[in-house]
N, C-alpha and C positions, 0 to 999 in steps of 0.2 A: 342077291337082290339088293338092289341102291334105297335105302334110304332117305325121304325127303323131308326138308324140314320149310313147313310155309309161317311166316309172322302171322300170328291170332291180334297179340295186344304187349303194349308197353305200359309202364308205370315209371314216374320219378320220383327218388324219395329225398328230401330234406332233410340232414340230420343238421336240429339248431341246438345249441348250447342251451343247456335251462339253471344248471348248477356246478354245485361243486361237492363230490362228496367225503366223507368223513378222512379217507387216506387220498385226498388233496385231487383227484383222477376227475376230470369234467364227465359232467352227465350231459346223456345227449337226450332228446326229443324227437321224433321225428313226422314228417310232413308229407303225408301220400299225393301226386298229384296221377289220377288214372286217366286212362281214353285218350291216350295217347298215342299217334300214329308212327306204327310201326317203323315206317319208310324213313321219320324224322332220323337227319341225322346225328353224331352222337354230339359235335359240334355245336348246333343249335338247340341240342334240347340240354347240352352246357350252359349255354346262355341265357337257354330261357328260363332253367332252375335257377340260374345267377339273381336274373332278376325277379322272382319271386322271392328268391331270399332274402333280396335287400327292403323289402314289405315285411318281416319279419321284426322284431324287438332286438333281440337275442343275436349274438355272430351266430354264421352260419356254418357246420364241419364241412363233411364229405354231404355228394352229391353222387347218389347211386341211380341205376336204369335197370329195371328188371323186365326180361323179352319173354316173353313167351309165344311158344310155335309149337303146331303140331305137325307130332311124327307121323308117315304114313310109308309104309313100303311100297317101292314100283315092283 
């Protein structure tokens, strides 16, 4: 039996620079943005974490998207 997988919800997450710790290694922070549609693609929700970033203090790292979907068998 086939396995299906439907988009539930997205999340983007902001990792900003906040410090620096003792053995020299940058600390990160990070910025949830949720309710974020599925569909977006990975391109635009690039961009549009861009520019929330640049609303931020602190340089910006990585820029993560976490999908969640549920499984359901045919």
């Amino acid at each position: 039996m086939a396995v299906t997988a439907t988009p539930k919800s997205c999340s983007l997450i902001i990792e900003v620079e906040t410090g620096v710790s003792a053995d020299g290694s940058t600390i990160y922070s990070q910025r949830t943005i949720g309710r974020i549609d599925p569909a977006l693609s990975d391109e635009k929700a690039y961009t549009f974490a861009g520019m929330v970033g640049t609303l931020q203090l602190a340089p910006v790292g990585d820029i993560l998207r976490t999908n969640k979907v549920v499984l359901s068998q045919e």
